[in-house]
C-alpha positions as CSV (number, residue, x, y, z in Angstrom):
1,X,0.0,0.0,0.0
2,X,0.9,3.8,-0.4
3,X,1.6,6.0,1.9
4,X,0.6,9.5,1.5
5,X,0.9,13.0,3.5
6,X,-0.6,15.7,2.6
7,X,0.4,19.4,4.2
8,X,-3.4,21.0,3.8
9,X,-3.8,24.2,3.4
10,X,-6.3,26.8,2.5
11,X,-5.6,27.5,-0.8
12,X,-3.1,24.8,-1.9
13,X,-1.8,21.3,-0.5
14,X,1.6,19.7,-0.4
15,X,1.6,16.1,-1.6
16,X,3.5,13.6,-0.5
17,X,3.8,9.7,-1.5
18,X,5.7,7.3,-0.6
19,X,5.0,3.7,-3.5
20,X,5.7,0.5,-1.8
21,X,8.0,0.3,-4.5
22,X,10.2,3.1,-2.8
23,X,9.6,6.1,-5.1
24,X,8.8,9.3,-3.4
25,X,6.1,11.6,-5.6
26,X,5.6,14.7,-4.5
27,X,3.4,17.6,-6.1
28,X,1.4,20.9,-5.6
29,X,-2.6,20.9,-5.9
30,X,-5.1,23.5,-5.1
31,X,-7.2,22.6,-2.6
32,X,-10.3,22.1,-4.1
33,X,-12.2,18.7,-4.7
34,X,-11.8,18.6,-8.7
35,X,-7.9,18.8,-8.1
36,X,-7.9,16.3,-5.5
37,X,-9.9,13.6,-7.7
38,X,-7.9,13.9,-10.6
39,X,-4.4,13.6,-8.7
40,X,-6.5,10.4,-6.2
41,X,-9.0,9.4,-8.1
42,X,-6.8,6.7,-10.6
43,X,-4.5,5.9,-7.9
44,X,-4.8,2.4,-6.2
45,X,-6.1,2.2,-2.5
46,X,-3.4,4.3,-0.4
47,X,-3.1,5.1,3.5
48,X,-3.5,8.9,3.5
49,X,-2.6,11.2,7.0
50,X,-3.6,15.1,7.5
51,X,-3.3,17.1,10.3
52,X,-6.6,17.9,11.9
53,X,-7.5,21.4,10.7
54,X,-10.9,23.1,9.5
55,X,-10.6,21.8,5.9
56,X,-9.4,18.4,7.0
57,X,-13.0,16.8,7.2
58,X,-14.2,17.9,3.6
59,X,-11.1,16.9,2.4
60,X,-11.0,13.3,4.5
61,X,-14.4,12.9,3.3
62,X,-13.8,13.5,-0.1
63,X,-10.3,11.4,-0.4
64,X,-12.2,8.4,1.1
65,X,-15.5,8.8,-1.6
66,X,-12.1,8.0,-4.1
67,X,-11.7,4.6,-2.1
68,X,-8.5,5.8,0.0
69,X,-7.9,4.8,3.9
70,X,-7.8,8.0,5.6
71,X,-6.3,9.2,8.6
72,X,-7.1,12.8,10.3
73,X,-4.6,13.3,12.7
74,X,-3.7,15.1,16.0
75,X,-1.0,17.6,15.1
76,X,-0.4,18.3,18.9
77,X,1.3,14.7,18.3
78,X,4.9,15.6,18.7
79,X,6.0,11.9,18.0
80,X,4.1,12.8,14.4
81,X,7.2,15.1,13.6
82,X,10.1,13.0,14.7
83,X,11.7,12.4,11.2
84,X,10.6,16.7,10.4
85,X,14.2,18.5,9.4
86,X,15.5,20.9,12.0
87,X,15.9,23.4,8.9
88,X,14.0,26.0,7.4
89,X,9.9,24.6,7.9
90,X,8.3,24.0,4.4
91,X,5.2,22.7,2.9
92,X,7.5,20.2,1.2
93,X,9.4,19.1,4.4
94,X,5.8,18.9,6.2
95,X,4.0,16.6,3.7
96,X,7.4,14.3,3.6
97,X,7.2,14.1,7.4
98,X,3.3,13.5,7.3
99,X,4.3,10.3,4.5
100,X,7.1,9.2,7.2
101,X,4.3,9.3,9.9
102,X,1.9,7.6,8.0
103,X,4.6,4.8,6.9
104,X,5.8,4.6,10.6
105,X,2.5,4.4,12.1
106,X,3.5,7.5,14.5
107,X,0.5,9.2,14.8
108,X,-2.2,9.5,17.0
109,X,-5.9,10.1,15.3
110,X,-7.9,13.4,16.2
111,X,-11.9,12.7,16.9
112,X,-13.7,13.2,14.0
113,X,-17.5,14.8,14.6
114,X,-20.3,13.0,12.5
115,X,-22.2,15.1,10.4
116,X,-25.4,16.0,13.0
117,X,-22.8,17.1,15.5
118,X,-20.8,19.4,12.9
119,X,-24.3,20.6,12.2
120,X,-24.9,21.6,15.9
121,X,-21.7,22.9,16.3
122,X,-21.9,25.2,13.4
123,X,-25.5,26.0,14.3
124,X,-24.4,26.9,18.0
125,X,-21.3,28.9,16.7
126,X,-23.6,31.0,14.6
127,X,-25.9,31.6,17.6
128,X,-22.9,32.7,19.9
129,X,-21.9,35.2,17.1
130,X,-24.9,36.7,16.9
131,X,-25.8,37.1,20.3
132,X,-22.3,38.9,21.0
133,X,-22.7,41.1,18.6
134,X,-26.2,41.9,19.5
135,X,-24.7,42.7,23.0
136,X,-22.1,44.8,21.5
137,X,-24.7,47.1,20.0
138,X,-26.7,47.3,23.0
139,X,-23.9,48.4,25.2
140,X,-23.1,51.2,22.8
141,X,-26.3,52.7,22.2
142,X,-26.7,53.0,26.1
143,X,-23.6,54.6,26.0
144,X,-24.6,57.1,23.6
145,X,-27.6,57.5,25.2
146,X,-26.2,57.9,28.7
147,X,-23.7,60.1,27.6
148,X,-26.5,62.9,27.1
149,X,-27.9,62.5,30.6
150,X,-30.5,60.4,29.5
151,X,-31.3,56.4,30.8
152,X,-32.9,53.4,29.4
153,X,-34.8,51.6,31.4
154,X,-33.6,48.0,32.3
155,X,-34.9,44.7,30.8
156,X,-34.4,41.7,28.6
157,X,-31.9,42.0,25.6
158,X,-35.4,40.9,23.9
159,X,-37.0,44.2,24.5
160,X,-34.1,46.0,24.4
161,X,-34.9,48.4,20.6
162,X,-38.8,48.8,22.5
163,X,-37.1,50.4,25.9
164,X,-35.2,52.5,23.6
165,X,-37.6,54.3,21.9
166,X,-38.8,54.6,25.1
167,X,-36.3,57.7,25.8
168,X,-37.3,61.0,25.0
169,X,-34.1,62.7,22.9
170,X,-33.9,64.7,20.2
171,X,-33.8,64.2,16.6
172,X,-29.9,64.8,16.1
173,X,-29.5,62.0,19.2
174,X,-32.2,59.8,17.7
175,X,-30.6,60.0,13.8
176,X,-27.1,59.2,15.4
177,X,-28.8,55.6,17.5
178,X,-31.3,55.2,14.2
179,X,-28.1,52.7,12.3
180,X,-27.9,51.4,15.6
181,X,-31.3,50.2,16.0
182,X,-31.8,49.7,12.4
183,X,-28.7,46.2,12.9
184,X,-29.9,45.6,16.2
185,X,-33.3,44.6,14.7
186,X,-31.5,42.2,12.2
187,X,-29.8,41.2,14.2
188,X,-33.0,40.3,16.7
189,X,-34.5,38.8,13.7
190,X,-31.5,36.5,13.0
191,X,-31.7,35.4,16.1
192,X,-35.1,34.3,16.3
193,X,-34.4,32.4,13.0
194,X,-31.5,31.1,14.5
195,X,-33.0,29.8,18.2
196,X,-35.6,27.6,15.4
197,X,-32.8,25.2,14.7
198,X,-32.2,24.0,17.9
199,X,-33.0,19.9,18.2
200,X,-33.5,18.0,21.3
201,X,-30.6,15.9,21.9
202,X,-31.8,12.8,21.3
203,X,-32.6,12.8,17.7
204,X,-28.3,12.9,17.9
205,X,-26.4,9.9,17.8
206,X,-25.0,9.1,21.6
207,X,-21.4,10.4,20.5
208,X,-22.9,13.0,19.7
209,X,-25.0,14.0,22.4
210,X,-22.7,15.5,24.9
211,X,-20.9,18.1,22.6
212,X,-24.5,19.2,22.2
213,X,-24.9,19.8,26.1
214,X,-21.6,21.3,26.2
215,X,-22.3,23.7,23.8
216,X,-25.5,24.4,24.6
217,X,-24.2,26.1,27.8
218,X,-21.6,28.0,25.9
219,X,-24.7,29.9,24.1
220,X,-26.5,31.2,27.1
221,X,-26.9,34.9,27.6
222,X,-24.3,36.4,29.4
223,X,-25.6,38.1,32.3
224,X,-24.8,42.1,31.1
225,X,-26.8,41.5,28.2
226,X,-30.1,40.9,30.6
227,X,-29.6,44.8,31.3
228,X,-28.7,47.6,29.2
């Protein structure tokens, strides 16, 4: 069998392999699906290793579719590196040391998320987004406000655009918090649209089902944003 390393990267990839007839091929591809097909696609079955990294799924997913053994590995391994040259770091040293690895064996595999889970987390990441910015927004348009002597009254982030037209100020105050309130309603409506895709747990697999917890409890309102 081939051994393969590939150095990922966002744009483009180092290749490695290693034949099990001793020859070393190495080469340059963009990273995009349609490059990795036609440089894997024709190739018999070959062990491949990548460092975990945010295109490392896509990519694992679509080397294995082309009938390859796939390994997504920890790159916190330091064994993983052993053979690496003490010289100048490059792509092409990387994917050379990834092939060693993957010959040797001296890795250690990284967790890979099913596809609910990724979903969750992505959803969950979204959420978190939004609601810090939405908390950003609030805090400076009570600034502004307070700034003129004036006060919102405090509430739930919910209400927060309804307790602000609340205040009595004048038109040159109100057209300088009108862009404000004009995102902070996207932004409201995102998040409704947003807190929709939440699923109950159980419709995850089990492995699944404590990241989901976890990250539930990352999401919640922080407590400043209950109050303006």
């Amino acid at each position: 069998m081939d051994h393969v390393g590939i150095d990922l990267h966002k744009r483009d990839s180092q290749i490695c392999i290693q034949t099990e007839a001793g020859e070393i091929i190495e080469r340059r591809i963009r990273t995009d699906r349609e490059r990795f097909a036609a440089e894997f696609g024709k190739r018999p079955q070959a062990r491949i290793l990548i460092e975990a990294m945010a295109e490392s799924e896509w990519v694992a997913r679509c080397l294995e579719s082309l009938g390859h053994e796939v390994v997504v590995a920890d790159p916190n391994f330091a064994a993983m590196y052993a053979t690496r040259s003490r010289r100048v770091k490059t792509d092409r040293r990387d994917a050379v040391t990834l092939a060693d690895a993957c010959r040797l064996g001296a890795y250690r595999q990284a967790h890979r998320t099913c596809e609910r889970q990724r979903q969750v987390r992505a959803e969950l990441v979204i959420r978190e987004s939004i609601i810090r910015s939405r908390t950003k927004f609030i805090a400076l348009s009570g600034a502004l406000v307070r700034r003129e002597g004036l006060r919102i009254r405090s509430g739930n982030a919910d209400h927060f655009l309804d307790r602000l037209r609340e205040v009595a100020m004048d038109e040159s105050l109100r057209d300088r918090i009108q862009p404000l309130e004009h995102v902070l309603t996207l932004l409201q409506q995102d998040l409704k649209t947003a807190l929709r895709w939440r699923s109950p747990a159980r419709e995850l697999p089990r492995a699944c089902a404590e990241r989901t917890e976890l990250g539930r409890e990352t999401t919640q309102r922080p407590d400043h944003e209950s109050r303006e």
